[in-house]
C-alpha positions as a Markdown table, in Angstrom:
| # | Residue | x | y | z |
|---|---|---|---|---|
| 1 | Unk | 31.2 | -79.4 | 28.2 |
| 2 | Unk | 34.4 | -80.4 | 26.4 |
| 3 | Unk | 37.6 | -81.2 | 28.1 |
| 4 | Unk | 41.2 | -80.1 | 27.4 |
| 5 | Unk | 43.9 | -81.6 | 28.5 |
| 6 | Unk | 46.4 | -79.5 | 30.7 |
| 7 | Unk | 48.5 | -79.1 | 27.8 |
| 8 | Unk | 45.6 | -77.4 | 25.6 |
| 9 | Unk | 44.9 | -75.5 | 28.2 |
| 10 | Unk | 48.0 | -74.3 | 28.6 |
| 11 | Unk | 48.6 | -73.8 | 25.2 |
| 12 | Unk | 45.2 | -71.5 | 24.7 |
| 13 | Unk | 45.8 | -69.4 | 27.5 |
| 14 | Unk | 49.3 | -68.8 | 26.9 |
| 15 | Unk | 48.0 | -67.9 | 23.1 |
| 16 | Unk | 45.0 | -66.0 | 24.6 |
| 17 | Unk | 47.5 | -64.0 | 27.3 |
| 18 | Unk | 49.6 | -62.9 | 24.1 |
| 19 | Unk | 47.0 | -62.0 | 22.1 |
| 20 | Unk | 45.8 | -59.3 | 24.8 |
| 21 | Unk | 49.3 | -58.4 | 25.2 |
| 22 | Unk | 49.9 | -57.5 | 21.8 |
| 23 | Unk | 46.5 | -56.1 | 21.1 |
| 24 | Unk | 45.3 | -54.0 | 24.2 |
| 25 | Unk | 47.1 | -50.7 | 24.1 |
| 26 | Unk | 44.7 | -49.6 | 21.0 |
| 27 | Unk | 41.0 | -50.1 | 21.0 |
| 28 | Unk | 40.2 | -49.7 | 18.0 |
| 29 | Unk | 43.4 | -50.4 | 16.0 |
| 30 | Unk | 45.8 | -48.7 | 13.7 |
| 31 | Unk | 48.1 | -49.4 | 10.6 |
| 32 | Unk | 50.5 | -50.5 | 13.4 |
| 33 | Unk | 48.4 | -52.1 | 15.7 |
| 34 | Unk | 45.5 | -55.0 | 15.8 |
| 35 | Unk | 42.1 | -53.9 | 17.5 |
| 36 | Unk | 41.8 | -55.0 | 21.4 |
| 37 | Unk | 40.9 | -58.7 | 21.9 |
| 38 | Unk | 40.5 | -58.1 | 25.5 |
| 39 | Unk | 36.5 | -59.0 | 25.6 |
| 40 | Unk | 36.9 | -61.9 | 22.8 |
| 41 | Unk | 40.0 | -62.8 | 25.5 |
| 42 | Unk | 38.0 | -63.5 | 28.4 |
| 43 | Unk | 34.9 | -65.1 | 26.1 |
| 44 | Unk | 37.6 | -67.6 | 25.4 |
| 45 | Unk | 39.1 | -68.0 | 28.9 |
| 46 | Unk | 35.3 | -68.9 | 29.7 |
| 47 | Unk | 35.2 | -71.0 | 27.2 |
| 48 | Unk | 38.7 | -73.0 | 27.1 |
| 49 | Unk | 40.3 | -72.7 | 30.6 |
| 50 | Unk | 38.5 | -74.8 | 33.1 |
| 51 | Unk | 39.5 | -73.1 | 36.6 |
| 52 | Unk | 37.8 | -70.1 | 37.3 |
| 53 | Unk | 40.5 | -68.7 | 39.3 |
| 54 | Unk | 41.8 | -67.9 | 35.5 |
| 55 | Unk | 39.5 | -65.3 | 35.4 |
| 56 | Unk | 41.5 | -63.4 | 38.0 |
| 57 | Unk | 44.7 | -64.2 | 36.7 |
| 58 | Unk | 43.9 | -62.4 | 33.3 |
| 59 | Unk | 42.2 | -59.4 | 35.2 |
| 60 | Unk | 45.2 | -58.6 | 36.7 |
| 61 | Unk | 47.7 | -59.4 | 33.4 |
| 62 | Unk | 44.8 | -56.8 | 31.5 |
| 63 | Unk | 45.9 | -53.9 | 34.6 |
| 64 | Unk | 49.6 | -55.1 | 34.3 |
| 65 | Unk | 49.7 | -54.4 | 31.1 |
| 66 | Unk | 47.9 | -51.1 | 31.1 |
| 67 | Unk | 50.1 | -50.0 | 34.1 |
| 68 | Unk | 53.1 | -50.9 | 31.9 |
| 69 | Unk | 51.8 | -49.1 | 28.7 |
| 70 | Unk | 50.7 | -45.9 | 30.5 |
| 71 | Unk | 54.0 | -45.9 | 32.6 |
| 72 | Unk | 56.6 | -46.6 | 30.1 |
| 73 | Unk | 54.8 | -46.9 | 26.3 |
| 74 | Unk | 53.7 | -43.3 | 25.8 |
| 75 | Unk | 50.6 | -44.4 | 26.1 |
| 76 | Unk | 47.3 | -42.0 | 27.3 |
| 77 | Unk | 45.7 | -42.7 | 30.6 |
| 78 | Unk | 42.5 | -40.3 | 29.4 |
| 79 | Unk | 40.7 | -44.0 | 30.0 |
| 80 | Unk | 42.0 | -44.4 | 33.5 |
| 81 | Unk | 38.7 | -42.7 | 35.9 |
| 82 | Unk | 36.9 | -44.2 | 39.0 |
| 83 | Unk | 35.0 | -46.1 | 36.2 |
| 84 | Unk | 37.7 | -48.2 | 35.5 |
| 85 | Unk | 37.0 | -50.4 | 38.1 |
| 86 | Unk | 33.6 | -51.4 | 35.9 |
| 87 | Unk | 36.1 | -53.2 | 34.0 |
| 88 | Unk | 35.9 | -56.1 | 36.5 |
| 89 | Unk | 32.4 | -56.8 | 35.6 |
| 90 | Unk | 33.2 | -56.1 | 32.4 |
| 91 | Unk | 35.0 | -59.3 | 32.0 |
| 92 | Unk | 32.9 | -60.9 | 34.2 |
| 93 | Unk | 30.4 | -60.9 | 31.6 |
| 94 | Unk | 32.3 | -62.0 | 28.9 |
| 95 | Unk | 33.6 | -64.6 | 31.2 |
| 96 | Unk | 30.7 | -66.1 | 32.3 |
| 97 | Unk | 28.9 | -65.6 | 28.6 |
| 98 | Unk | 32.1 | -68.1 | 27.5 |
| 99 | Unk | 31.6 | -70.2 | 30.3 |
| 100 | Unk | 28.1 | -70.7 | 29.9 |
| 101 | Unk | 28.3 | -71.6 | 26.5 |
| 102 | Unk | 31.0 | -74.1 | 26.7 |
| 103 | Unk | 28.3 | -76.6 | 29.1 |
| 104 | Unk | 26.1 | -76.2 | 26.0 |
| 105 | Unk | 28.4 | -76.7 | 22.8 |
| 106 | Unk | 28.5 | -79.3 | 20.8 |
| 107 | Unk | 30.1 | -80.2 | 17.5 |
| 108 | Unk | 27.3 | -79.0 | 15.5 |
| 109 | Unk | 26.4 | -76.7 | 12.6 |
| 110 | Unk | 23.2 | -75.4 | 14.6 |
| 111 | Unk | 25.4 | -74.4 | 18.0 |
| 112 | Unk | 26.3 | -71.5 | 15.9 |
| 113 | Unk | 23.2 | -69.3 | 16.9 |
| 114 | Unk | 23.6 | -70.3 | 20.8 |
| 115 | Unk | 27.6 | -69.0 | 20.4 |
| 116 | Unk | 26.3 | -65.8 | 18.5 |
| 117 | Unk | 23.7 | -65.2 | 20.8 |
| 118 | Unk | 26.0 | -65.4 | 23.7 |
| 119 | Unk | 28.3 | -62.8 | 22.2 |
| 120 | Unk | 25.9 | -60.6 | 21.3 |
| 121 | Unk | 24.3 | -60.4 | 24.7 |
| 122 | Unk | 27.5 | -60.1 | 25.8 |
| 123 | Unk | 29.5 | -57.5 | 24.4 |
| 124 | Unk | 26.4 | -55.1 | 24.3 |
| 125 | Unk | 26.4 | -55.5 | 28.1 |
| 126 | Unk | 29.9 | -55.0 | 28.3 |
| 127 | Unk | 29.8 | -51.8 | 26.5 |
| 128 | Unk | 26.8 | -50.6 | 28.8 |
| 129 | Unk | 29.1 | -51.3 | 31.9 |
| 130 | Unk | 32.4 | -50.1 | 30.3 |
| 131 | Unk | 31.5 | -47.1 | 28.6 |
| 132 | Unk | 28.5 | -46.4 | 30.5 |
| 133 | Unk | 30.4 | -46.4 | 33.5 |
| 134 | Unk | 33.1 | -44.1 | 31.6 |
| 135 | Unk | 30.4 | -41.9 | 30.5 |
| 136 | Unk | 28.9 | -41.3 | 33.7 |
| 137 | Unk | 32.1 | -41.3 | 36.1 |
| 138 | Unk | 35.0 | -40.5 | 34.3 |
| 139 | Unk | 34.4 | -36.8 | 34.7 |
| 140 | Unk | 34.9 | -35.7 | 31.2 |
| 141 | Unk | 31.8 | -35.5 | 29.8 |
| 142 | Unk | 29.9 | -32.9 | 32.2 |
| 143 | Unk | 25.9 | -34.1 | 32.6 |
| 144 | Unk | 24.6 | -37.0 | 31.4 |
| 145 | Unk | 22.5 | -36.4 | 28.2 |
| 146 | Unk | 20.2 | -39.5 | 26.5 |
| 147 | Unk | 20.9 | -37.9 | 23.0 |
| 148 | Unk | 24.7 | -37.7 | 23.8 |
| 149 | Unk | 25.2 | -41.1 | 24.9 |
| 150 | Unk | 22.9 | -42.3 | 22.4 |
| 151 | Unk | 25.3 | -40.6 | 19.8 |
| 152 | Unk | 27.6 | -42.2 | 21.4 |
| 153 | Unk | 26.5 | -46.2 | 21.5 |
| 154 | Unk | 25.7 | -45.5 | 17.6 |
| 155 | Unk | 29.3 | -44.4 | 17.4 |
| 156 | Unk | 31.6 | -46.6 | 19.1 |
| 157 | Unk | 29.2 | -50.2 | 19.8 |
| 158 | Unk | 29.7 | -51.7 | 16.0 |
| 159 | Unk | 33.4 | -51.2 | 16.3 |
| 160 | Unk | 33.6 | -52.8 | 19.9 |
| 161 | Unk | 31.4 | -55.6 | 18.8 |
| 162 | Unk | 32.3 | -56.2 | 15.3 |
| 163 | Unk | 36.3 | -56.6 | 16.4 |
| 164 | Unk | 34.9 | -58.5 | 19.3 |
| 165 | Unk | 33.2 | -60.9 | 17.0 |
| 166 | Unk | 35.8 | -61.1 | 14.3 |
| 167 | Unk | 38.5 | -62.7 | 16.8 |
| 168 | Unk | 35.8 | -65.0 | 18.4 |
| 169 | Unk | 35.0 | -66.2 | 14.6 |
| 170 | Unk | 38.6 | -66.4 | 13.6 |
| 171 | Unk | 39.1 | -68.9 | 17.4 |
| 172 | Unk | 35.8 | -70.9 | 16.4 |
| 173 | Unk | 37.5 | -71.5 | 12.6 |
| 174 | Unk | 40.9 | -72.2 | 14.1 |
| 175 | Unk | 38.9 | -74.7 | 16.2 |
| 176 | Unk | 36.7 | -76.7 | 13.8 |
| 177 | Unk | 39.7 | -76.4 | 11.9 |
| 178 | Unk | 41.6 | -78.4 | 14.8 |
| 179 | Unk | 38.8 | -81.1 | 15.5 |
| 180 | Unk | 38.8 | -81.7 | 11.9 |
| 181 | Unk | 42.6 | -82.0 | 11.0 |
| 182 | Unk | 42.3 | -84.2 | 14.5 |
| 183 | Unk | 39.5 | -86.2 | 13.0 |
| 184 | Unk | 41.3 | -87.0 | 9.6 |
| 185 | Unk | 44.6 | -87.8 | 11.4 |
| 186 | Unk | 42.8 | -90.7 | 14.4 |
| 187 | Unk | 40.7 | -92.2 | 10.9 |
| 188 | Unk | 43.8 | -92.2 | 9.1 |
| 189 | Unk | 45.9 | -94.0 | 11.9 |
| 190 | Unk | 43.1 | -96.7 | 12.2 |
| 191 | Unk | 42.8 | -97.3 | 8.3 |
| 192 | Unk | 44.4 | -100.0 | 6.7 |
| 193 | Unk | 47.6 | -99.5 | 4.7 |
| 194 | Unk | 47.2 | -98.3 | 1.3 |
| 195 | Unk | 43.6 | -97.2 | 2.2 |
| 196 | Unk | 43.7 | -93.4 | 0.6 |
């Protein structure tokens, strides 16, 4: 498992907590919006932040800042049922799923199936709790039907995964990118003068 330094942890989170500020009030994005990073969010919380207490802290900055776009941004609260509470192990899952996988990453090409794998497991089990969970408690959609929430997973699971996976991709670039510029600047330092 790798180890940041307070700072970098500081850093990420305080990158991660803007990035679900700026991106949650529209799930699947607009011309003037970004998709919702809130499940690549807590995959990266698991992953970066070392306290698990963290987990808590950005469950209850995800409510804050629904509460504030629903009461003061215009924004619908058609999402807001009794199964909005399933969004707490909604998270969890994505959490954990980060968390897991950072005790088995290494700097390696092949770690790259173990990372996929992770997500994928994950986010399809977030959906089933999330809009399962919706589906079956919100109240909106009368009795449960197989077809209809079949219909439904084919409908809305590539967007919530694909967006899911595209900001986890863009974090593991950003960080290979990281080690590498690191990497190049520590040889460089310990080369002799004149040796590029």
């Amino acid at each position: 498992m790798q180890t940041l330094s307070r700072k970098s942890q500081l850093t990420i989170g305080a990158i991660l907590a803007l990035l679900m500020m700026l991106t949650r009030t529209d799930h699947f994005g607009s011309i003037a919006s970004l998709p919702d990073a809130s499940l690549a969010v807590f995959f990266l919380v698991g992953f970066y932040l070392q306290p698990a207490w963290l987990f808590a802290l950005f469950l209850g900055l995800a409510g804050a800042i629904d509460y504030v776009a629903i009461r003061f941004a215009g924004v619908s609260n058609w999402c807001v049922s009794p199964a909005y509470f399933f969004l707490i192990p909604t998270y969890g899952v994505m959490w954990y799923a980060g968390h897991w996988y950072a005790s088995r990453h290494s700097h390696r090409f092949w770690t790259l199936m173990r990372l996929a794998g992770a997500l994928l497991v994950s986010t399809i089990s977030a959906f089933l709790l999330s809009d399962g969970s919706f589906y079956l408690l919100s109240g909106r959609f009368g009795s449960w039907q197989a077809t209809a929430y079949a219909a439904r997973v084919l409908h809305y699971l590539p967007p919530y995964a694909g967006y899911t996976f595209l900001y986890v991709l863009f974090a593991a670039a950003m960080h290979v990118l990281i080690i590498t510029l690191r990497h190049i600047r520590t040889r460089a330092a310990g080369s002799e003068p004149g040796a590029f």
